[in-house]
N, C-alpha and C positions, 0 to 999 in steps of 0.2 A: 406786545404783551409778553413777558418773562414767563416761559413755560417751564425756568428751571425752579422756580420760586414757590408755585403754584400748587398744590398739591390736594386739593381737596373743593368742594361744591361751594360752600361758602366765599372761599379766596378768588374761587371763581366770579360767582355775583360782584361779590366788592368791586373786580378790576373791571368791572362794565361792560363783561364778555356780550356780547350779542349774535346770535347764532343765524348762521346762512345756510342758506343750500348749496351743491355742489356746484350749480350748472349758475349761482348767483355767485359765487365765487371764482369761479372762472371771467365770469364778463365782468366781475369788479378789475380785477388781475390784467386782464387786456384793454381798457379801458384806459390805467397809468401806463401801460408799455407802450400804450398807438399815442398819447397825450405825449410821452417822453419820445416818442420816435426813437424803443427801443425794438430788435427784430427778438419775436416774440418766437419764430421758426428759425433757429439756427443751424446752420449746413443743408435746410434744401433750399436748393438753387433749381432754376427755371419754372417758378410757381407764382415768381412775384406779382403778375398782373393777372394770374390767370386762381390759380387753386387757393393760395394765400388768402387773399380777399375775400374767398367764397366763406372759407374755413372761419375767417371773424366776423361776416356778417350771421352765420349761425351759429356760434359763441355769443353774440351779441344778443343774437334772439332766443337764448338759453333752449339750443336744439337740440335732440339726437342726431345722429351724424350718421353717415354711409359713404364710406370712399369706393368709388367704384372706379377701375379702372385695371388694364392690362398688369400682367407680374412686374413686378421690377420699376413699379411707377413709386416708390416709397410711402408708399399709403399706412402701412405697420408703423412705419420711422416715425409718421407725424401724429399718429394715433398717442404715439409712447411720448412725446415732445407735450402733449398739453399738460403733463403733469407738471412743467414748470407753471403753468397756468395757477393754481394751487396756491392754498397759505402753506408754509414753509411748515406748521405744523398748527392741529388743531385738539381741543381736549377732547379726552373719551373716557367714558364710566372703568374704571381700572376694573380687567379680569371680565369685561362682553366681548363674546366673539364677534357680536354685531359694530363693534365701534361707535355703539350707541354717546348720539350727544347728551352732556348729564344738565341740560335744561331742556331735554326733550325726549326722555330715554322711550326705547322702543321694545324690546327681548324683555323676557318674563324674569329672567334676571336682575337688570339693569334698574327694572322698576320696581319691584321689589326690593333693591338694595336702598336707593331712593330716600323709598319711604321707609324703611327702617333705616335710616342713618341721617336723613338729611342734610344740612352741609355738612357735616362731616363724613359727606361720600367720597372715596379718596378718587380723585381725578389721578388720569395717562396722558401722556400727550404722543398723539400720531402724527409722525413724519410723512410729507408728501407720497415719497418712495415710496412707502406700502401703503396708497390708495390704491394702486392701480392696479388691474387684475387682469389676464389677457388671456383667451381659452382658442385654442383654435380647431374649428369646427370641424370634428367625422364625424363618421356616420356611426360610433359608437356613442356618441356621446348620449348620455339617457337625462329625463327632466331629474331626476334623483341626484345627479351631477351637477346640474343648475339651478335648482328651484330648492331640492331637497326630500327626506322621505322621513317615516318613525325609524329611527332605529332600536333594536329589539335587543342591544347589547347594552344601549344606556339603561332602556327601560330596566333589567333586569339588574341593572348596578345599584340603580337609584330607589327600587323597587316602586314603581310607579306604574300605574297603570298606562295602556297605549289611549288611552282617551285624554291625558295628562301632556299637554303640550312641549311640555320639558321633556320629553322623548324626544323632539325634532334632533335629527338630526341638519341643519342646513347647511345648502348647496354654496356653489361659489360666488353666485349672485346674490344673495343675501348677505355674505361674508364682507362683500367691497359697498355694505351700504356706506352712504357717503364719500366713494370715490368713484373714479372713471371706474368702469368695465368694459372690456373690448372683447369684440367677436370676429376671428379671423377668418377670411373665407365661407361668409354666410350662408350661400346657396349649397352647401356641403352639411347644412346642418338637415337632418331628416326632418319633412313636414310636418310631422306629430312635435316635434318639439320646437318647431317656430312658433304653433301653435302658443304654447305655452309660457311664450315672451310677450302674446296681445296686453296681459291685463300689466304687465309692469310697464310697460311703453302707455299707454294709454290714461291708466288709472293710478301708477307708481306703487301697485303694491302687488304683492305676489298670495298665493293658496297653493297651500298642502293637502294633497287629499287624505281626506279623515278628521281634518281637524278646521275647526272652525276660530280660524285664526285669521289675522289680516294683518299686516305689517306695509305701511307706507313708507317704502324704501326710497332715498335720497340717493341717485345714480344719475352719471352721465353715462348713457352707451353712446360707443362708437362702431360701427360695423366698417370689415372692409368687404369686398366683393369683387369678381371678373363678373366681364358681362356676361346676362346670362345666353348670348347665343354661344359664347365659349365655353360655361360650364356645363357638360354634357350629363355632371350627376346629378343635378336635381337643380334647384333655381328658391329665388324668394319668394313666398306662397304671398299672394296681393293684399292680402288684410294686413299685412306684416307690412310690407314695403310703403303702405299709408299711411302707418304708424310712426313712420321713421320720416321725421320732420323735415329733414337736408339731406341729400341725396349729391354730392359732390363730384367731379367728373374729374379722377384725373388723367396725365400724359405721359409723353416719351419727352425728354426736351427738343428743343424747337431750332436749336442751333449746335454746331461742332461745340463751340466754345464750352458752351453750359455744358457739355456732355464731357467735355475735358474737365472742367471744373470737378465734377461728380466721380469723376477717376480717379482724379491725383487726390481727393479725398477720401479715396474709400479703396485705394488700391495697399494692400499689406506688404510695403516693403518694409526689410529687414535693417539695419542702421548701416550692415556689412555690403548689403547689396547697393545701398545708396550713395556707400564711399568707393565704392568697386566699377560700377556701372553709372555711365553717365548718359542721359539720352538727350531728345531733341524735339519739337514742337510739331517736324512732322511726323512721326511715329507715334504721337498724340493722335496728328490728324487720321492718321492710317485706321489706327484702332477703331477711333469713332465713325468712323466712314463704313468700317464692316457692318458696323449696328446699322446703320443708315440704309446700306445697299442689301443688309439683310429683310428689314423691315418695307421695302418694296419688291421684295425676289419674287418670282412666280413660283418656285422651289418651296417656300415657305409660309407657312399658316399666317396670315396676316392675323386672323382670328385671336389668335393665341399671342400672338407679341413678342417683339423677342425685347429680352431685360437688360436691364442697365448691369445688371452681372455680366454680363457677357463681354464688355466691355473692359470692366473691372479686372475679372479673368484673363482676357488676352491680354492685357498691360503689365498684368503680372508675371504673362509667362515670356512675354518680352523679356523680362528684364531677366528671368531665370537662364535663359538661353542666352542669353550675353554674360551670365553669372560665370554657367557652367563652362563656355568656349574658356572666359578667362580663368578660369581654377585649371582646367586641363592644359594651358598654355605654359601655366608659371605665373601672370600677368598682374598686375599688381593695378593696373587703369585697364579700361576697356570702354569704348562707346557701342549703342546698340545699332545694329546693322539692319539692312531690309533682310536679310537670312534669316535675322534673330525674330521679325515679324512674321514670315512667311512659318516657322516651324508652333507658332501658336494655335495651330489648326484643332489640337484637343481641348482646346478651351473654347470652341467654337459648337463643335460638332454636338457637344450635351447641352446647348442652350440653344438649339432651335428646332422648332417643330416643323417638321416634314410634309407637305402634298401628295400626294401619289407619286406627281412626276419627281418630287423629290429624292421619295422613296428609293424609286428606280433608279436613277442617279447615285445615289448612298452618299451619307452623312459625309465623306472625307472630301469628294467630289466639289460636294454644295458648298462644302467651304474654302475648297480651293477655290472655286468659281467668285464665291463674292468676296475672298480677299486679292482678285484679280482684279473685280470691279471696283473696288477701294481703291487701286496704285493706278488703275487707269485716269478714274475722277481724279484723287489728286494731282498726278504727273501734269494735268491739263490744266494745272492752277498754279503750275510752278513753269513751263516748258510751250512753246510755239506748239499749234496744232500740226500737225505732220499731214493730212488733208490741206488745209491753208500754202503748209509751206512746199507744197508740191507743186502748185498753183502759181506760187510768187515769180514771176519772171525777172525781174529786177531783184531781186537777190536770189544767192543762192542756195541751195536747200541746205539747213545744218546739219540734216542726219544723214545724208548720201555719204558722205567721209566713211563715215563707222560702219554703214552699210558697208560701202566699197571692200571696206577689208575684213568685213565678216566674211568675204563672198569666199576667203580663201585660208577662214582662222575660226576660232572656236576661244573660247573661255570657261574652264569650268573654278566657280566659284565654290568653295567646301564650308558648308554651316561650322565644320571647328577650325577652320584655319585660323593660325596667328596672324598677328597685326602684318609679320613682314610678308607673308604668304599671302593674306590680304591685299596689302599694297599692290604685291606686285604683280600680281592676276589684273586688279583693275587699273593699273597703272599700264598694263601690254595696249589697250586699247588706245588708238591715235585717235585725236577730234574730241576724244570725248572732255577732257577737263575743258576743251576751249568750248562745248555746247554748253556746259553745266556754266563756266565764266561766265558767257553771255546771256543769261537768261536766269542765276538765282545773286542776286545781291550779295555783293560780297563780303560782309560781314556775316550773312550767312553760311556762303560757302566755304570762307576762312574759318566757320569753324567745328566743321564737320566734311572737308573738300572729299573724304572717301566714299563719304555716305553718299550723297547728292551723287557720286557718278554710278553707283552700284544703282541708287532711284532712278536714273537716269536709265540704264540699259533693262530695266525692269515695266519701265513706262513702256521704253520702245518696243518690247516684246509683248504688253498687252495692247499696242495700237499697230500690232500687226508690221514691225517694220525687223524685226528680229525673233527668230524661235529660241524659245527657253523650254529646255529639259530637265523633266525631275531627274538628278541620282539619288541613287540608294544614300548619298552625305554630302551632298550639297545641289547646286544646279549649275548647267551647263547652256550660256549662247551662244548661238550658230546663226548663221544667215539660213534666213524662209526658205527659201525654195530649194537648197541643197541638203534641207531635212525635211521637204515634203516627199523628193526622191529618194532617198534615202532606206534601202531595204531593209525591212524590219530581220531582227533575228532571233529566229524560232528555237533555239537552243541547242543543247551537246547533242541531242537524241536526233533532230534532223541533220546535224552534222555528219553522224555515222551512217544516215540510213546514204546521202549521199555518194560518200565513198564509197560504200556497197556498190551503189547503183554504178558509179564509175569503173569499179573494179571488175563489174560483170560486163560492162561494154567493153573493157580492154581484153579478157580473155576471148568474147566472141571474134574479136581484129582479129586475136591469134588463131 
């Protein structure tokens, strides 16, 4: 149908307009996309057997909707996605706030115009884009906001009495009749106003108090929601939650891949950072392994979840920290370093939520801790077990070489050092390119050979076979046991109180 051509009630009848409901509009829309095996959810990924499916058999059964699941599961993303569902554009009484259909009109306006004008009512036509309306739930929000109230500025414009319905002012759900409206974070909305969503879920229309008025609004709602043992500020009152037809359950994904996938799309690099900084598939794996190791830590609220931001976050500030080393170098290429992942710790520390013991521990801790557990997991999916290989009598052990000469050497690696500083820190260590050889395929390690040896002495220092020390600008291995001995030191102030002490036993000699 030609909605540039169209212009009026009449021209409308002529073309054979026939009018739908939203939620019949939708399941016509998905109906040609699942018959064409076109993806109707485009960019999320790990849903396809599991949340997808759920999501079109209640589209199909022209449902209200509830995503419920942990932060960071894109419940919002996919809420905002059904609007390709949608006719590309549909007519409306020109000049109703309501978006009234003009072979159905609803607002005292619209019917009124109607009937004095008949086909020559001049028709609008609304684009998909402004069907959708999306409110997200405090605990200010009043039913005056959603439902609507008199207003006493119209009344006094129009000089109309407040008995006169044409005072309404209406709220934001009346506004999107005939499109999606979405509710964010449902259990955030105060019970007195769940309340007041029964009769449009239920019966599709809404009341104003004072006025005896009824408007059977055309709406798809979609709610998102945490569960509610997580949301501690209030929950969905159960008259409400019975109302709400599909109740959908979503996840974290289920595999590294999918979690990479979700990264490298959603991660904001700059066109400068992409020509500047090159990475590598494990530093992928790195990232996503923190989410993974975070979302089973005993440190961490499992309750609460931790989000696919977090992820997103550290891969970005990977790359900034491989940005900045090469801006301060001169350097015009750069690859990203285990240094460059290990200094991502602030993109960590605000996307997870704490236990007591976590508490105690403190946010920088926890996240040193499970980006330790990240290089341990991976190193062991790249690298012989170091238990195993201790074992092997018929070969012999690969990592004793490097041990050997830690026994009487140190390495400190510097988060800004240049490429050649670089090199030649991990390049001092003997054995080591020959462990990294034998053990990561060589097309891969041809083409990052510095990285794999820097993973390489990073693994062995989380399976306990080398100690690594934070510095104040970069980190430093030493062999175990000559930094377990190793006396700590207490600073300039016990340095002096010392010589005192010495100075006073050389005068009593005297």
């Amino acid at each position: 149908m030609n909605h540039e051509t169209i212009r009026t009630l009449g021209q409308l009848k002529a073309a054979g307009y026939r009018s739908r409901t939203v939620k019949e509009e939708l399941r016509d829309n998905l109906i040609q996309k699942l018959q064409r095996r076109e993806n109707a959810f485009p960019g999320i990924h790990g849903y396809d057997e599991t949340v997808i499916p759920d999501l079109q058999r209640a589209i199909l059964s022209m449902h209200h909707i509830n995503l419920l699941g942990l932060r960071g599961q894109a419940k919002t993303r996919i809420a905002r996605q059904l609007v390709g569902l949608l006719d590309e554009y549909i007519p409306v009484v020109a000049g109703s706030e309501l978006n009234d259909d003009p072979l159905q009109p609803l607002s005292r306006y619209a019917v009124d115009l109607v009937a004095e004008k008949g086909d020559d009512t001049p028709i609008g036509w609304l684009h998909r884009d402004e069907r959708y309306t999306e409110k997200l739930a405090t605990p200010d929000v009043s039913v005056a906001d959603l439902i609507g109230d008199a207003d006493p500025i119209k009344a006094a414009t129009l000089k109309l009495p407040y008995s006169d319905e044409r005072v309404i002012h209406f709220g934001l759900i009346p506004r999107a009749h005939r499109g999606i409206f979405v509710i964010n974070e449902l259990p955030d909305l105060q019970a007195r106003i769940q309340v007041a969503l029964f009769n449009i879920l239920q019966e599709g229309d809404i009341q104003i108090r004072g006025f005896k008025v009824r408007l059977p609004l055309d709406l798809q709602f979609v709610f998102t929601a945490n569960p509610e043992d997580y949301t501690n500020r209030g929950s969905i009152v159960t008259p409400l939650k019975d109302r709400i037809d599909a109740q959908i359950i979503t996840h974290y994904p289920k595999s590294i891949d999918i979690g990479k996938r979700i990264t490298r799309q959603e991660a904001r690099l700059t066109d400068s950072q992409r020509n500047l900084v090159s990475g590598n598939e494990v530093i992928h794996d790195l990232v996503e392994q923190v989410a993974i190791e975070a979302r089973g830590s005993e440190y961490v609220d499992a309750k609460s979840g931790v989000s696919a931001r977090l992820t997103i976050s550290a891969y970005e500030q990977v790359i900034a920290a491989a940005e900045r080393r090469a801006l301060i170098n001169g350097e015009t290429k750069t690859r990203v370093r285990v240094a460059d992942f290990m200094a991502a710790v602030p993109a960590i520390t605000g996307k997870v939520e704490l236990v007591y013991e976590g508490e105690q521990e403190g946010a920088g801790i926890v996240a040193e801790k499970l980006m330790g557990k990240a290089l341990r997991t991976q190193f062991l999916q790249y690298f012989p077990d170091p238990e195993k290989a201790k074992k092997q009598k018929d070969k012999p052990n690969p990592y004793k070489p490097i041990q050997d000469w830690f026994g009487a050497h140190s390495v400190d690696i510097l988060n800004d050092a240049s490429e050649t500083d670089y090199r030649t820190a991990i390049e001092a260590v003997p054995g080591l390119r020959d462990l990294v050889k034998a053990s990561i395929p060589a097309d891969m390690f041809n083409e990052d050979p510095l990285f794999w040896q820097e993973f390489a002495l990073h693994g062995m220092a989380e399976m306990s076979l080398l100690s690594r020390n934070r510095l104040t600008a970069g980190t430093q291995f030493k062999d175990l046991f000559s930094s377990m001995f190793t006396m700590p030191n207490f600073g300039s102030d016990d340095d002096d109180d010392d010589e005192d002490y010495l100075s006073s036993k050389k005068r009593k000699r005297r």
